[in-house]
N, C-alpha and C positions, 0 to 999 in steps of 0.2 A: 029401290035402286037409286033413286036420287038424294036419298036420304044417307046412305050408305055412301056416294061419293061426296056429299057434303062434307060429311063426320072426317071421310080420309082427307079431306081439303083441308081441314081445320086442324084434324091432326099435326100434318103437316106444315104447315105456317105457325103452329106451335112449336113443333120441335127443330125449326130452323130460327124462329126468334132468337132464342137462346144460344145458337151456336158463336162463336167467336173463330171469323175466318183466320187461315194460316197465317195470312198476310198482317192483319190486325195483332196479331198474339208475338208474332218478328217483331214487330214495329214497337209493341207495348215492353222488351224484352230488351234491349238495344236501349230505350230510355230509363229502365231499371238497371240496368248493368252501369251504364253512365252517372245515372245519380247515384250508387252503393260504391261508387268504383271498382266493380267486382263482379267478371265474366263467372265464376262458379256460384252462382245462385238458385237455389230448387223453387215454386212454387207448388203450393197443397191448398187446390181448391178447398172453402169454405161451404160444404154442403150444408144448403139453407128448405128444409122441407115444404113443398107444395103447400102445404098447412098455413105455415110460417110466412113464406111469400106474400101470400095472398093480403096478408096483414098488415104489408108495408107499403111504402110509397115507389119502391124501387123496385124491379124485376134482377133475383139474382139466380144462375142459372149456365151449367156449361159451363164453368171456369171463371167465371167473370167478376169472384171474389175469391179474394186468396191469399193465403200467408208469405211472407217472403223468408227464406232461411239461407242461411249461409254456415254452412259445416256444421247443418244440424241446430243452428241458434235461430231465432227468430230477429229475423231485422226489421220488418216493417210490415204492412200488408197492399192489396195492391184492389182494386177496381176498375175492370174495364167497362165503359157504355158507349150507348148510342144515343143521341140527340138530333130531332129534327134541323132543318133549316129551311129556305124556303119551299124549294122543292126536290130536295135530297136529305140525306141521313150527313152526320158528320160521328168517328169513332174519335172516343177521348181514353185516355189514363187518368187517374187520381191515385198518386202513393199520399200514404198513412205510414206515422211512427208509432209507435207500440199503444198510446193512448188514444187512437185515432183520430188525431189531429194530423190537417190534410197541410204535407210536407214540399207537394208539387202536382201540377196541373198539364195536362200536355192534349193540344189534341194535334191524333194518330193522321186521320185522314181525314179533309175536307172536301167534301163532290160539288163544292159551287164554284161559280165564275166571281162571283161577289159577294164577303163577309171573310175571306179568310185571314182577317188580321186580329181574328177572335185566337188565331193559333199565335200570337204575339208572345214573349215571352214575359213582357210588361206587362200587357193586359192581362196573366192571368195568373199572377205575381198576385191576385188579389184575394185569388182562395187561399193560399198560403196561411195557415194558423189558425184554418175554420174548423169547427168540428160542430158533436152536435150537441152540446150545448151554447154553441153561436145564437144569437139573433139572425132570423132568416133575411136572406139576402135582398134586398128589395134596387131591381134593375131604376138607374138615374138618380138613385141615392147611395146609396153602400158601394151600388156595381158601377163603372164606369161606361157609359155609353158610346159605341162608337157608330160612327156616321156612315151608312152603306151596309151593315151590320146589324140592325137592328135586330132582326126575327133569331141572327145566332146568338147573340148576345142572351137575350132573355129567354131563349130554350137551354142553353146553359145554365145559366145562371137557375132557372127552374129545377132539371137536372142536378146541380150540385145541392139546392133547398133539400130536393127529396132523398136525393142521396146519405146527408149527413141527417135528415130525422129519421129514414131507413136504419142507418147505422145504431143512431140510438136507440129504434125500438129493438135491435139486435142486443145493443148492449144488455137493457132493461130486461131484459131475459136471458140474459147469461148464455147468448150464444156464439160472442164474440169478446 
C-alpha cells in the first residue's frame, strides 16, 4: 500500500516537472512574437524520447523545445526552462536561429524579493551568440557577476552551460 502510493507520488511529480504552465507559455509567446515581429507564429514541439533525455544535461519535455515557423517556414527554435534561485524557481526563454545559436535570453518569471536584475536586458545580452560549440560559461569570468544576485546568476548561467551541450548532444545525433 505504501509502495503503491509512493510510485503514484512520484509519478506524479514527474509528470508535472515537465508541464509548462499557461501563464509561462503567454509570457514565452508575447517575447517570440516581439522578437520575429510576427503575431502569426506556430510552434511544433521537438519530441525528445525518454531514452534520449536521460542522456543529456537538460530535461526536455511537454513543449519546452520547439521549432518556431511562420507560414509553414521555419524561423527559429525556441526553449523554455526553469532554474533555481535561492529559495524559489525562476522561468526563462532562450530563442535559437536556424543553427542554434542563442539569438535572445529573457527571463519569463522571477519569484524572489532579490536577484531580479538577472532578468536585465544588459545582463543577459551575454548569451547572445552562444551555442554549443561555445566554450562553457564560467560565472566571474566570461559571465558577469552581479551583486545581490549571486545564487541566480550562476544557476543560470549553469542552465544555459547545460543547455547548449544538451543541444549539441541533440545535434550529434541528428535530432535536431
Amino acid at each position: 500500500m505504501v509502495k503503491n502510493i509512493s510510485i503514484l507520488f512520484f509519478i506524479g511529480i514527474i509528470s508535472t516537472a515537465f508541464f509548462i504552465p499557461e501563464k509561462i507559455a503567454k509570457k514565452a509567446d508575447k517575447v517570440i512574437a516581439k522578437y520575429y515581429d510576427n503575431d502569426n507564429f506556430t510552434k511544433e514541439v521537438i519530441q525528445i524520447s525518454e531514452d534520449i533525455n536521460l542522456k543529456t544535461s537538460t530535461e526536455f519535455g511537454e513543449g519546452n523545445l520547439f521549432k518556431i515557423l511562420s507560414a509553414g517556414e521555419l524561423i527559429g527554435y525556441g526553449y523554455i526552462g526553469r532554474a533555481p534561485s535561492k529559495t524559489a524557481d525562476f522561468d526563462y526563454l532562450v530563442l535559437f536561429d536556424l543553427d542554434f545559436i542563442i539569438t535572445k535570453s529573457k527571463v519569463l518569471v522571477y519569484r524572489e524579493e532579490y536577484g531580479g536584475e538577472i532578468g536585465s536586458k544588459r545582463w543577459l545580452k551575454q548569451f547572445i551568440g552562444k551555442s554549443s560549440s561555445t566554450e562553457e560559461l564560467v560565472y566571474g569570468k566570461t559571465i558577469v557577476p552581479i551583486s545581490g544576485a549571486t545564487i541566480s546568476v550562476k544557476s543560470m548561467t549553469r542552465a544555459i552551460n547545460n543547455l547548449l551541450k544538451s543541444i549539441g548532444e541533440l545535434q550529434k545525433l541528428k535530432i535536431v
